[in-house]
NULUMPA-465980 format. One record per residue (C-alpha): z, x, y; residue in three letters. Coordinates in steps of 0.05 Angstrom, whole numbers, padded with zeros to 5 digits, always signed. Example, Ala and Ser with C-alpha at 12.3 -4.5 7.8 and 13.67 -1.06 7.14 Angstrom:
2
+00156+00246-00090ALA+00143+00273-00021SER
END
This chain:
362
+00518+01950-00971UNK+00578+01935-00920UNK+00546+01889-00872UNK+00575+01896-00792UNK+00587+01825-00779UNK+00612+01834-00715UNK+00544+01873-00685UNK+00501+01812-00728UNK+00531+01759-00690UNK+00530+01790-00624UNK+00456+01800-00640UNK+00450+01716-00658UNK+00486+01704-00590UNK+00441+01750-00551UNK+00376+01709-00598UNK+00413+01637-00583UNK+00413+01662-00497UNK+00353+01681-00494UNK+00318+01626-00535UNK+00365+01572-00479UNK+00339+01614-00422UNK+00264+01604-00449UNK+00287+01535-00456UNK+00316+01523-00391UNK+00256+01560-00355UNK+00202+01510-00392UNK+00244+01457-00376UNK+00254+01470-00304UNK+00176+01487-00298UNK+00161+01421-00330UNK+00209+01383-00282UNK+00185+01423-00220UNK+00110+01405-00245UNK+00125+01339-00258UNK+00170+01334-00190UNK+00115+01370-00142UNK+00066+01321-00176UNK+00101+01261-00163UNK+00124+01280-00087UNK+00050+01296-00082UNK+00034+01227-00111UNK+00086+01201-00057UNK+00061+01230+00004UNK-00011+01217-00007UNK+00023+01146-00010UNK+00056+01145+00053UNK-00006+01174+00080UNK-00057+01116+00058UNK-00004+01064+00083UNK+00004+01101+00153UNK-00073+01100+00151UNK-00086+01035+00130UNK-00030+01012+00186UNK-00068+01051+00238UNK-00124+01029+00212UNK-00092+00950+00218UNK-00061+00968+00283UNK-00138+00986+00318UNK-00153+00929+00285UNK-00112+00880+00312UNK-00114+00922+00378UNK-00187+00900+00382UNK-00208+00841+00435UNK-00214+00774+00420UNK-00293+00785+00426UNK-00295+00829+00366UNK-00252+00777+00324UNK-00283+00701+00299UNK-00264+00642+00310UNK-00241+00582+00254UNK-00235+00513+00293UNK-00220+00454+00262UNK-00234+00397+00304UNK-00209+00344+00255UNK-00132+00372+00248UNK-00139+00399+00329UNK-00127+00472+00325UNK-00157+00544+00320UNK-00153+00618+00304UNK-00179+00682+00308UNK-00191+00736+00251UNK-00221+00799+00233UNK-00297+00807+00227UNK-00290+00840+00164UNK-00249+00788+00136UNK-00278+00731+00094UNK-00262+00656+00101UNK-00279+00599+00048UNK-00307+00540+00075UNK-00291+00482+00036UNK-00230+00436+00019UNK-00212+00441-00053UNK-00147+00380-00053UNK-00107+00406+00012UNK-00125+00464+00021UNK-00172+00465+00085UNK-00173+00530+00099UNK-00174+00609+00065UNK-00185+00674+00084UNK-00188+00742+00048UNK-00177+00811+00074UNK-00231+00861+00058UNK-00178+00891+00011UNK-00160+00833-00025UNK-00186+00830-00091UNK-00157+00778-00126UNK-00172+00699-00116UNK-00110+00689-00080UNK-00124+00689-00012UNK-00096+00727+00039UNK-00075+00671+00087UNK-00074+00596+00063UNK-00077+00541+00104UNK-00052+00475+00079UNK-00048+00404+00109UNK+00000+00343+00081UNK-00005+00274+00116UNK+00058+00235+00087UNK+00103+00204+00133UNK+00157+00251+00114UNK+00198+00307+00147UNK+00187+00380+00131UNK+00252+00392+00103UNK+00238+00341+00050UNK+00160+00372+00041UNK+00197+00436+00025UNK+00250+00391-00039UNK+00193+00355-00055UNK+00129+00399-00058UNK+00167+00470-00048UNK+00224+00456-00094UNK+00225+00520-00118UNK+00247+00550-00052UNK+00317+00553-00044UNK+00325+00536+00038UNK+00390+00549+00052UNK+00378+00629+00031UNK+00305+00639+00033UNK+00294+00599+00097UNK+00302+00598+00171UNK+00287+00564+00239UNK+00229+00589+00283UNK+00183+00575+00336UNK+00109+00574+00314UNK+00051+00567+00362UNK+00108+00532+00413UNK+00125+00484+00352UNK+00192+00483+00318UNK+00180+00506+00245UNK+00210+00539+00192UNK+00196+00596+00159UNK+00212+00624+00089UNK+00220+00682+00048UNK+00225+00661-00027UNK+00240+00704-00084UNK+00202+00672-00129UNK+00123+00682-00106UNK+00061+00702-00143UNK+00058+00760-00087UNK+00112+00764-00043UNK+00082+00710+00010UNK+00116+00687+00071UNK+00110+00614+00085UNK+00112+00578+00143UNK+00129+00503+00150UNK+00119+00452+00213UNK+00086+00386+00234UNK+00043+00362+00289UNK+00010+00303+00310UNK+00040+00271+00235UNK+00014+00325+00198UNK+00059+00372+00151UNK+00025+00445+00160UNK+00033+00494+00101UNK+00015+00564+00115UNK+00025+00619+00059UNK+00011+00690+00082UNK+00011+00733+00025UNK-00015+00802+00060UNK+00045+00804+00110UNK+00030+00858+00155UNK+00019+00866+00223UNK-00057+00840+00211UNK-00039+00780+00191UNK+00020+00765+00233UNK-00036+00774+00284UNK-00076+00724+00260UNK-00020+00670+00253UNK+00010+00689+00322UNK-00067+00667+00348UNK-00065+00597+00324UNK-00071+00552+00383UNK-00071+00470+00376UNK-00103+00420+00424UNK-00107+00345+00416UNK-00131+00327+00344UNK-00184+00278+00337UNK-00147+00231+00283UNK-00133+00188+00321UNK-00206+00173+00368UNK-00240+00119+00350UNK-00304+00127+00318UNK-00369+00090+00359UNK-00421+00080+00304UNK-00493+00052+00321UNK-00538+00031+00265UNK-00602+00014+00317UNK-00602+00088+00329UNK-00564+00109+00269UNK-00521+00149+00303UNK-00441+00164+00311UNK-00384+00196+00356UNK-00310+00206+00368UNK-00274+00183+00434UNK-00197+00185+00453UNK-00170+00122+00476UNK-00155+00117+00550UNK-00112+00062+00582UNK-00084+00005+00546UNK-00150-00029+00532UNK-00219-00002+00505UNK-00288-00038+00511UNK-00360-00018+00498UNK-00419-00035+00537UNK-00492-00025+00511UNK-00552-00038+00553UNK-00635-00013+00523UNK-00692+00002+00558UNK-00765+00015+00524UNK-00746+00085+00504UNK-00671+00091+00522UNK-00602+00061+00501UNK-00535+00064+00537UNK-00470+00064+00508UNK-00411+00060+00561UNK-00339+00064+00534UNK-00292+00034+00587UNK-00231+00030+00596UNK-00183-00017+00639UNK-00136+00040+00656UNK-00081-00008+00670UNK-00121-00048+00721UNK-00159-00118+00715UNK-00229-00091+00704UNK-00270-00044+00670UNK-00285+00024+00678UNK-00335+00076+00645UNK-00302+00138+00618UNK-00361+00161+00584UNK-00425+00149+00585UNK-00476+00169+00530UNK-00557+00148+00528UNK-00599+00162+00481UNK-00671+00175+00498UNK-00728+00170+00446UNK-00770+00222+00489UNK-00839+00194+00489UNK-00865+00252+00538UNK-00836+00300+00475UNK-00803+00337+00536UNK-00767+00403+00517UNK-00699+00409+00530UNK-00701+00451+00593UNK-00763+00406+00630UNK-00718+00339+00614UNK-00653+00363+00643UNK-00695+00395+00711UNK-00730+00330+00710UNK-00672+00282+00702UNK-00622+00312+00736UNK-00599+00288+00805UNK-00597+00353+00859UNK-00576+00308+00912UNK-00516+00294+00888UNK-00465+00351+00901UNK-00416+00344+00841UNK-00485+00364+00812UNK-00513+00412+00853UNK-00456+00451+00853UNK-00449+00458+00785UNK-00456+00519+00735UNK-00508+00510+00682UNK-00500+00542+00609UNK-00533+00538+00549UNK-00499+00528+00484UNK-00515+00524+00400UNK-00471+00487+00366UNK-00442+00509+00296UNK-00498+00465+00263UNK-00541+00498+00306UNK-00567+00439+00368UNK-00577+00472+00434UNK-00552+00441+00488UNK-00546+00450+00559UNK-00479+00429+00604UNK-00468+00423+00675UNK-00399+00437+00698UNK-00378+00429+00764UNK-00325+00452+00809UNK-00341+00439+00878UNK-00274+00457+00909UNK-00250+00516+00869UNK-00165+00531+00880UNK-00118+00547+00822UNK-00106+00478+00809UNK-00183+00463+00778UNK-00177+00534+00753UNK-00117+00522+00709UNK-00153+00445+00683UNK-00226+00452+00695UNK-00284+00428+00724UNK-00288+00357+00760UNK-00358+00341+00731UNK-00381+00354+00667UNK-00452+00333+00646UNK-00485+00344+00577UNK-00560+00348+00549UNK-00578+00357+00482UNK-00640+00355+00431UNK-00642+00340+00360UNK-00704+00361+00337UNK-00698+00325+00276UNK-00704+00263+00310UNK-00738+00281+00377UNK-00681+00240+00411UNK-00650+00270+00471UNK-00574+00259+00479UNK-00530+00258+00551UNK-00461+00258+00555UNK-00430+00238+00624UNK-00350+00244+00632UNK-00317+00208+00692UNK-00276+00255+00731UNK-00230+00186+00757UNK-00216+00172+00685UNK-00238+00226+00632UNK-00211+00280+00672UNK-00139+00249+00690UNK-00134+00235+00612UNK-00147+00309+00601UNK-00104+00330+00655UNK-00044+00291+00625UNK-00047+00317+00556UNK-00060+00390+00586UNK-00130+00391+00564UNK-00185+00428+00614UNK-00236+00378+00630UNK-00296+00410+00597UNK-00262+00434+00535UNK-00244+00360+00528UNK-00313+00343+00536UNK-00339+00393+00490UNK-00305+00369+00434UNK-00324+00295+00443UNK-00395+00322+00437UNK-00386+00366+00374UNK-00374+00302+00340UNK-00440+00262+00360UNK-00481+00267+00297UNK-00541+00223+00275UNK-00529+00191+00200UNK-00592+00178+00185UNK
END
């Protein structure tokens, strides 16, 4: 049998075409699957993270009411962060202070908070505990909270974290935010400081078994203590420059033998006559370890001057129930309130804070 070789191989060309055309059209199905499935996969990407920004942006839109507050009085500074947010209280070494985002589930937190007290610069913090950060590349000069700091971007980091690097009142601040996004650049860009209580001197009295912080005003201190049957006074004075001694605060310490409530002490022992007094606002307050007190603030001549620094008067009542003691505070406007005014302090956020340290110790 003669074979027509020309007609078989045109017949193995038209096979070998058609089988590359089924080829090429599985191929290009696969691909486009593939493709449409992985741009699908990318928009529904880009979608979450536009979410989860507008989301972040309402957020951080949000007032300061609907945010909490972290204050650390010992290092003199605060901030504000999301409700949903959680924050570990505890030091573990020098870490003082850690939040977590709601999405953040890992043990790393979100925003770190770290404290070094060496006598050193930052720049050699960074060589010595940073070494790994290469500061000539990954860093730069800022301005953080109206403190010159710097801030880096290192290659090398366990998630991408920005860090942030400055010192006040002696302290090296360390602040890793590993989130970075516009959440948490709000809650850095709220950090405030105010004068840290390192350096007050601590009053401790072992008849009462009780202690406090003060600042120290003028160029000498001295303490005065006078007792009654059921009452103690502690005056801190202060020379202020002058010969003699002044009070800048006044504390007693009343062992309540009427077992008076808080309220029916301050009407009864407070005195209406005078006007500082009787022109003063009255609030109630809790503290974070939860003793009410009561504060008189007053501000007899209101212009933008006491507006801008705070009342003139600031008077204090509080009750421990644990010990049935009752506890004034009384702040001299002469010498309390100028201190406050020079180190830009309003009066009764001064005062405040001298209270939140009065504990009992025993």
């Amino acid at each position: 049998m003669k074979i027509d070789y020309d007609r078989f191989y045109k017949t193995k060309q038209a096979e070998s075409i058609y089988y590359l055309l089924i080829f090429i059209f599985f191929v290009t199905s696969v691909t486009s699957v593939i493709y449409n499935f992985a741009l699908d996969n990318i928009i529904q990407e880009v979608l979450n993270e536009i979410a989860k920004d507008n989301l972040n942006v309402a957020k951080l839109n949000k007032s300061d009411s609907d945010w909490r507050t972290y204050r650390n009085e010992e290092y003199g500074f605060e901030m504000k962060y999301p409700e949903d947010w959680t924050y570990f209280d505890g030091y573990d070494y020098v870490n003082f202070a850690k939040f977590f985002s709601p999405e953040n589930k890992n043990e790393m937190p979100s925003i770190r908070i770290s404290h070094y007290k060496s006598g050193i610069e930052v720049d050699d913090y960074i060589s010595e505990e940073r070494s790994w950060i290469k500061q000539d590349e990954e860093c730069e000069n800022i301005i953080f909270s109206s403190i010159p700091a710097v801030r880096c971007d290192p290659a090398i980091t366990f998630a991408g974290s920005n860090f942030y690097f400055f010192k006040n009142e002696g302290v090296i601040f360390d602040i890793e935010d590993s989130l970075r996004n516009i959440v948490s650049e709000g809650i850095l860009s709220s950090i405030k400081f105010f004068e840290n209580i390192l350096s007050w001197k601590t009053y401790r009295n072992y008849e009462y078994g009780f202690e406090f912080r003060y600042p120290l005003i003028g160029d000498k201190q001295n303490i005065k203590v006078k007792s009654g049957d059921y009452w103690s006074e502690i005056a801190i004075q202060t020379n202020n420059g002058f010969g003699g001694f002044s009070d800048y605060i006044n504390l007693i310490i009343n062992n309540n033998p009427d077992n008076l409530s808080l309220g029916d002490y301050f009407e009864k022992n407070i005195d209406y006559k005078n006007l500082l007094i009787n022109s003063g606002a009255y609030r109630k307050h809790t503290r974070p370890d939860g003793i009410e007190y009561i504060s008189s603030e007053s501000v007899p001549l209101p212009n933008e001057w006491l507006e801008a620094r705070g009342p003139i008067f600031v008077y204090i009542v509080a009750m421990f129930p644990s010990k049935l003691n009752l506890v004034t505070f009384y702040f001299s406007p002469e010498f309390f309130g100028e201190y406050a005014v020079e180190k830009n302090i309003k009066f009764d956020d001064l005062a405040h804070r001298v209270f939140s340290t009065f504990m009992f110790t025993e």
